[in-house]
DOSEPA-559425 format. One record per residue (C-alpha): residue in one letter; residue number from 0; x, z, y. Coordinates in steps of 0.25 Angstrom, whole numbers. Example, Ala and Ser with C-alpha at 12.3 -4.5 7.8 and 13.67 -1.06 7.14 Angstrom:
2
type = a&seq = 0&x = 49&z = 31&y = -18
type = s&seq = 1&x = 55&z = 29&y = -4
END
This chain:
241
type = x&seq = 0&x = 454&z = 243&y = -36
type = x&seq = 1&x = 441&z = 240&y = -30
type = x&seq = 2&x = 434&z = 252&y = -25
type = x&seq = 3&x = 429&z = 250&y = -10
type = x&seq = 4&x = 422&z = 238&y = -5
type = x&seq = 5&x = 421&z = 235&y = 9
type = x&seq = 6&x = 408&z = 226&y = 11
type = x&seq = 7&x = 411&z = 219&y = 27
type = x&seq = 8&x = 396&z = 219&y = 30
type = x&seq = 9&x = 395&z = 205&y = 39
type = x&seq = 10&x = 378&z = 203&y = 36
type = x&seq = 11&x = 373&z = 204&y = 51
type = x&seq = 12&x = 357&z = 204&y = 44
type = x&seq = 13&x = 351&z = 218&y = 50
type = x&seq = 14&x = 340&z = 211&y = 49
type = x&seq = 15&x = 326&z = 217&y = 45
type = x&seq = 16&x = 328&z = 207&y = 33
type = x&seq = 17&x = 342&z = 213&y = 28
type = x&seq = 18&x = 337&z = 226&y = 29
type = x&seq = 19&x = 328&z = 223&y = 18
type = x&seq = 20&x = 340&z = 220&y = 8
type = x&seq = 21&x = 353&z = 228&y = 5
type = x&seq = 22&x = 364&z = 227&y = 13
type = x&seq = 23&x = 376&z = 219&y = 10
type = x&seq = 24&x = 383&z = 232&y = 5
type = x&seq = 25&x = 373&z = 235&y = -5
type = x&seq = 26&x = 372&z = 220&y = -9
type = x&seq = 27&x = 386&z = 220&y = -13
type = x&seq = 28&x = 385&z = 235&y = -19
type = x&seq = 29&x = 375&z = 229&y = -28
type = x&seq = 30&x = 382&z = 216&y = -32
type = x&seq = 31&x = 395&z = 224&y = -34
type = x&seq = 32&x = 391&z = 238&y = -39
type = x&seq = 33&x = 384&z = 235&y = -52
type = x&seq = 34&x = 399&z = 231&y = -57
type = x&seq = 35&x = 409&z = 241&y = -49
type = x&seq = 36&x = 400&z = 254&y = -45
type = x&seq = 37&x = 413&z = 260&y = -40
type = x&seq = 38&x = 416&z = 250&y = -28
type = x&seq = 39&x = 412&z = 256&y = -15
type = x&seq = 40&x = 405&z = 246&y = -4
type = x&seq = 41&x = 405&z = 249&y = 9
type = x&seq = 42&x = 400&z = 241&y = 19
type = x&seq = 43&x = 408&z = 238&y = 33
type = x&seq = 44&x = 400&z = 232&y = 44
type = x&seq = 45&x = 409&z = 222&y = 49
type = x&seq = 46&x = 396&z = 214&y = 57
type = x&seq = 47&x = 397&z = 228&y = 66
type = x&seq = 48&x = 413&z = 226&y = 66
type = x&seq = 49&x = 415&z = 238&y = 57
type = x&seq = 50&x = 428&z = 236&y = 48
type = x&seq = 51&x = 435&z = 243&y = 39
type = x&seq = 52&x = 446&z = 250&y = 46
type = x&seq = 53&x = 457&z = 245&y = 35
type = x&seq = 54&x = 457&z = 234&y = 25
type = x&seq = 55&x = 459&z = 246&y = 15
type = x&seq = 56&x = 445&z = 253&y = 18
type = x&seq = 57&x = 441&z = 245&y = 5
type = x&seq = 58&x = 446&z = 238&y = -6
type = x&seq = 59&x = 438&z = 223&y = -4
type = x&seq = 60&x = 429&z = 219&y = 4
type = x&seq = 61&x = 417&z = 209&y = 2
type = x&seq = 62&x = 412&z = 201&y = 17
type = x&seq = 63&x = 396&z = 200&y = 18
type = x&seq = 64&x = 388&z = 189&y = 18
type = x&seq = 65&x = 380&z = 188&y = 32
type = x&seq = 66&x = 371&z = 181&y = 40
type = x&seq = 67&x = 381&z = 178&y = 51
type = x&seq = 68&x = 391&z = 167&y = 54
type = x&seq = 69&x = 405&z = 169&y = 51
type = x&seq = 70&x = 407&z = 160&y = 62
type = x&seq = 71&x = 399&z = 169&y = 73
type = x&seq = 72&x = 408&z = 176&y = 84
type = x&seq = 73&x = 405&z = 190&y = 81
type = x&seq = 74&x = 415&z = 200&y = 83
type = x&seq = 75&x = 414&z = 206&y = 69
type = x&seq = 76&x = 415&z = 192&y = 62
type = x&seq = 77&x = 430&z = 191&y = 70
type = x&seq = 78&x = 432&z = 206&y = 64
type = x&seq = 79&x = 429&z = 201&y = 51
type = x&seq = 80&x = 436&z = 189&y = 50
type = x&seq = 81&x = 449&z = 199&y = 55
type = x&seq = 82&x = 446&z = 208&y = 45
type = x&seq = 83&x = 443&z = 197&y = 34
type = x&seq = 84&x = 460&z = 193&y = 36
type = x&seq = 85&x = 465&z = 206&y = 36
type = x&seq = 86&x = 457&z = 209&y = 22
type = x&seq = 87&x = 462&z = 194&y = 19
type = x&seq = 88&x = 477&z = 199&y = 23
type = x&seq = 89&x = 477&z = 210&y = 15
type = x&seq = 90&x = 471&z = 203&y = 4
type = x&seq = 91&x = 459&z = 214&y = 3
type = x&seq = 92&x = 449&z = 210&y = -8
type = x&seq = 93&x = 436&z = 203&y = -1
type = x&seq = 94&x = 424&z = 194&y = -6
type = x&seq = 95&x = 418&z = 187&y = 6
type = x&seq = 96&x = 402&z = 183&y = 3
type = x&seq = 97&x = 395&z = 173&y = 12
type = x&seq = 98&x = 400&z = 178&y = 26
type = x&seq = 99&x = 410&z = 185&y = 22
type = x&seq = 100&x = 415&z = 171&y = 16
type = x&seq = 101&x = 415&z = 164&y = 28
type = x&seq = 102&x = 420&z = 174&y = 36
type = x&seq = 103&x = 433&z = 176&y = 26
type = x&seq = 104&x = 434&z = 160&y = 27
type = x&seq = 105&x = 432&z = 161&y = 42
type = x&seq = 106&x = 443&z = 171&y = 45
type = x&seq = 107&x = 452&z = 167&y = 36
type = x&seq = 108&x = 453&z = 150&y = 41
type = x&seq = 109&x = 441&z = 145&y = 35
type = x&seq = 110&x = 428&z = 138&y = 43
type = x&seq = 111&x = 413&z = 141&y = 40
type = x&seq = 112&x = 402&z = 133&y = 44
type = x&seq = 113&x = 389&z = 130&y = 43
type = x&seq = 114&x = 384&z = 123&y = 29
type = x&seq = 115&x = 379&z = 109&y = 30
type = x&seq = 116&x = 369&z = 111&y = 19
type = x&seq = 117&x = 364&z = 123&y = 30
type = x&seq = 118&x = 358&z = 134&y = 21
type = x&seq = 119&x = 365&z = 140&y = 9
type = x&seq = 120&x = 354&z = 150&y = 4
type = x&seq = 121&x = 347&z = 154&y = -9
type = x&seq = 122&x = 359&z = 151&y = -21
type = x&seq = 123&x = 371&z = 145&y = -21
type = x&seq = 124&x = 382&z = 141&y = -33
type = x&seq = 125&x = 395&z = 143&y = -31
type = x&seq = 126&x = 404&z = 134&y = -42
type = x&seq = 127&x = 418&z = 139&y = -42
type = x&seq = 128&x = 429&z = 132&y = -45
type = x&seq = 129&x = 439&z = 143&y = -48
type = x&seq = 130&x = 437&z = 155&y = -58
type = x&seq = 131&x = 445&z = 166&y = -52
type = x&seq = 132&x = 450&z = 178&y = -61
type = x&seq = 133&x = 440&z = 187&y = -53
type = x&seq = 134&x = 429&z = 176&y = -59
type = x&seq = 135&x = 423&z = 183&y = -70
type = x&seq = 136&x = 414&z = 181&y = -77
type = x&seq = 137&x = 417&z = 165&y = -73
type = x&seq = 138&x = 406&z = 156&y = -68
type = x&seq = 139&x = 409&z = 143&y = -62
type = x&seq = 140&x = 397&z = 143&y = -54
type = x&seq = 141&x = 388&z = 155&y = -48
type = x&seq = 142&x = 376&z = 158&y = -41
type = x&seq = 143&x = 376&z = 166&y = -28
type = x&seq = 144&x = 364&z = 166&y = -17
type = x&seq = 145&x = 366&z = 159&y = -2
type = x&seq = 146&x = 364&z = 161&y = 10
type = x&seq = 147&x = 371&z = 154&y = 22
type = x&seq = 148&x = 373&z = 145&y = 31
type = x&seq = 149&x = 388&z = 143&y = 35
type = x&seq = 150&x = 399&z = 141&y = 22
type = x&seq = 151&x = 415&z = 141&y = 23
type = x&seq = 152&x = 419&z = 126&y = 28
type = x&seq = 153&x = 432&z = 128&y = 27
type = x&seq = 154&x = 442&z = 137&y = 18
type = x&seq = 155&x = 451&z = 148&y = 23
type = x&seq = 156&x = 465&z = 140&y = 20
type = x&seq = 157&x = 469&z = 152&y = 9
type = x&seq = 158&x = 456&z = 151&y = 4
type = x&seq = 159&x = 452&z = 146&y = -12
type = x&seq = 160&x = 438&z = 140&y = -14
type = x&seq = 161&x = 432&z = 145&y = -28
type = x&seq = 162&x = 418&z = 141&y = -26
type = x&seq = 163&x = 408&z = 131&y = -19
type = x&seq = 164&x = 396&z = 123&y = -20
type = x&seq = 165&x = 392&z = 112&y = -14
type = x&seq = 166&x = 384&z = 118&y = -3
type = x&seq = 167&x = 396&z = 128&y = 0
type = x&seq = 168&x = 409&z = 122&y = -3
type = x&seq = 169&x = 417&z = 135&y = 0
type = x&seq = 170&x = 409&z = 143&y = -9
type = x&seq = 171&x = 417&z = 153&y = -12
type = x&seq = 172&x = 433&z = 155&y = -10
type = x&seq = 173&x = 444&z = 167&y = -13
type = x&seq = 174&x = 457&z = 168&y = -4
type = x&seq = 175&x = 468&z = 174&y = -14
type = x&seq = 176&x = 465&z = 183&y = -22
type = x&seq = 177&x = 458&z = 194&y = -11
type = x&seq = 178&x = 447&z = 187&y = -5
type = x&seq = 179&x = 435&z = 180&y = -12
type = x&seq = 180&x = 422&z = 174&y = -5
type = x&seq = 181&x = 406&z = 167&y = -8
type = x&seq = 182&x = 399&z = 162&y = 2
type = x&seq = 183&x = 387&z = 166&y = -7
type = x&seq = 184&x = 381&z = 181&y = -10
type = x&seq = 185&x = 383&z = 188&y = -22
type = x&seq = 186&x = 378&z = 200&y = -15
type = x&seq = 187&x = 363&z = 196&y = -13
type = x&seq = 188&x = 351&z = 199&y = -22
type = x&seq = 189&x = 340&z = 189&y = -26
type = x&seq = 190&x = 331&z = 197&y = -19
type = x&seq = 191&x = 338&z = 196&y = -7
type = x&seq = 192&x = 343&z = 182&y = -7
type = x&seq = 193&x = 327&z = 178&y = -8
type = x&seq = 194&x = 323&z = 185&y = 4
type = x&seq = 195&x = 334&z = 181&y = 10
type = x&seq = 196&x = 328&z = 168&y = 8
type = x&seq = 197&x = 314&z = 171&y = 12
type = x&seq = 198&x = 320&z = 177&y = 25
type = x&seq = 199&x = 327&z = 165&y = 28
type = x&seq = 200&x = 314&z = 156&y = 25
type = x&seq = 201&x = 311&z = 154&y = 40
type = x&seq = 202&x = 324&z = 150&y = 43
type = x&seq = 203&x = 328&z = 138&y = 34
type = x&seq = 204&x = 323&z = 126&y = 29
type = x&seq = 205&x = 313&z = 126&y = 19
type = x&seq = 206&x = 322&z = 119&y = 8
type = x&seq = 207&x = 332&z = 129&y = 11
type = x&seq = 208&x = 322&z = 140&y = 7
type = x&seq = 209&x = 317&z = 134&y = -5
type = x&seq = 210&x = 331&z = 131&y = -11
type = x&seq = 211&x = 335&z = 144&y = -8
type = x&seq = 212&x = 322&z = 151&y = -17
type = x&seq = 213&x = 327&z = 141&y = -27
type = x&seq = 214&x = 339&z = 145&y = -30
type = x&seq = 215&x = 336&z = 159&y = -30
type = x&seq = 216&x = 331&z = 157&y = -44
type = x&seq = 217&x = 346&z = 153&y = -49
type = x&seq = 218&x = 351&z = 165&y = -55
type = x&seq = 219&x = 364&z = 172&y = -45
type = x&seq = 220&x = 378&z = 176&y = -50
type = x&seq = 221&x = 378&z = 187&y = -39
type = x&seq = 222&x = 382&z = 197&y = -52
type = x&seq = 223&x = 392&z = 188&y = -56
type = x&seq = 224&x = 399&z = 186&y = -43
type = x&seq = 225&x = 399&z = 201&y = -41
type = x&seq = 226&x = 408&z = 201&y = -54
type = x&seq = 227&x = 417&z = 190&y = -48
type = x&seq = 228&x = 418&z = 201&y = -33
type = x&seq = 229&x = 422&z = 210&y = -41
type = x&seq = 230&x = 432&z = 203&y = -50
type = x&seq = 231&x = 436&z = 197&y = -37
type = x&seq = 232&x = 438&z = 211&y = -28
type = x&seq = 233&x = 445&z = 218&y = -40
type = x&seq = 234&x = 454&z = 206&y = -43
type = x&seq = 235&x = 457&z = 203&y = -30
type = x&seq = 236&x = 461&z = 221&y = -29
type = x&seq = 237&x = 470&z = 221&y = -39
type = x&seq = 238&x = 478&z = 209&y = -33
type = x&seq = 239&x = 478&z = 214&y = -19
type = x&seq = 240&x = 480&z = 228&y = -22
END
């Protein structure tokens, strides 16, 4: 049973921007708590090296999205990728989104690089090529928004790809039945997603900005892939309990 999430905070932004916005934590409250207003959040900031002190502090974990490099040499990046195999040892439910993907790919034997398209941001699809059990309600193909620059290259070896596009062959990938990742965001609003993009404006190409308005008309399945975390997290308790 699902009652304590511990949220491993890896979003380095303290900038004047972020403070504008919700934090992570509250991002993923309000993706997650419109479904299961029992489950307790609590976030753990691992980009100051704090963990928890035991794997059993909390039932599953979900690994932030952030604006850094899983292959920089920070000291709290190396903590993580330790703490990402004991979490993957004791086959602890956890949902890795954008950074948190690459980083469980990174420290389990898989490589991230920079994308040769270089900016993923706005929307992206994701088509899967498996429906999981945890999949419901099914939808072959989903909406999620983007923003990065690096993408898993190359595959933890225990790890099953469910999901790509062709600008993101790794998309999306579970490792048994206890950990699932996206490289996209389930957790951000439309709001934020298009200031992110204004924020970003002086930063990147023109056509880069443009596309990325664009897409931000598409509707987003962020509700939907919420279901699926749930599903997921739940599921993969039960097993592993």
């Amino acid at each position: 049973m699902i009652k304590s999430i511990g949220v491993l905070l890896t979003n380095t932004d303290r900038s004047d921007f972020a403070k504008r916005f919700d934090s992570d934590e509250v991002k993923f409250q309000k993706l997650l708590n419109p479904y299961r207003p029992d489950w307790k959040l609590s976030v753990i900031p691992v980009i100051d090296s704090i963990f928890p002190d035991v794997i059993d502090a909390h039932d599953a974990y979900i690994i932030t999205g952030s604006p850094a490099s899983v292959n920089d040499s920070h000291p709290w990046i190396s903590k993580l990728y330790e703490f990402i195999r004991e979490l993957h040892a004791h086959q602890r439910p956890t949902v890795g989104i954008c950074f948190g993907h690459q980083a469980i790919a990174n420290a389990l034997g898989g490589k991230i690089a920079s994308n040769p398209s270089g900016w993923s941001l706005g929307m992206e699809p994701t088509e899967f090529s498996a429906t999981l059990e945890w999949m419901q309600p099914t939808l072959s193909s989903l909406n999620l928004y983007s923003a990065h620059t690096e993408q898993v290259v190359k595959l933890p070896n225990s790890a099953t790809i469910i999901g790509t596009n062709k600008n993101c062959l790794n998309a999306a990938f579970v490792i048994g039945r206890h950990i699932m990742t996206t490289q996209y965001h389930p957790e951000m609003s439309l709001e934020f997603i298009s200031n992110l993009v204004d924020h970003l404006q002086p930063n990147i190409a023109k056509d880069v900005f443009n596309i990325a308005h664009e897409q931000l008309n598409q509707p987003c399945d962020r509700e939907l892939f919420a279901q699926w975390m749930i599903n997921f997290l739940e599921q993969s308790a039960s097993h592993t309990a």
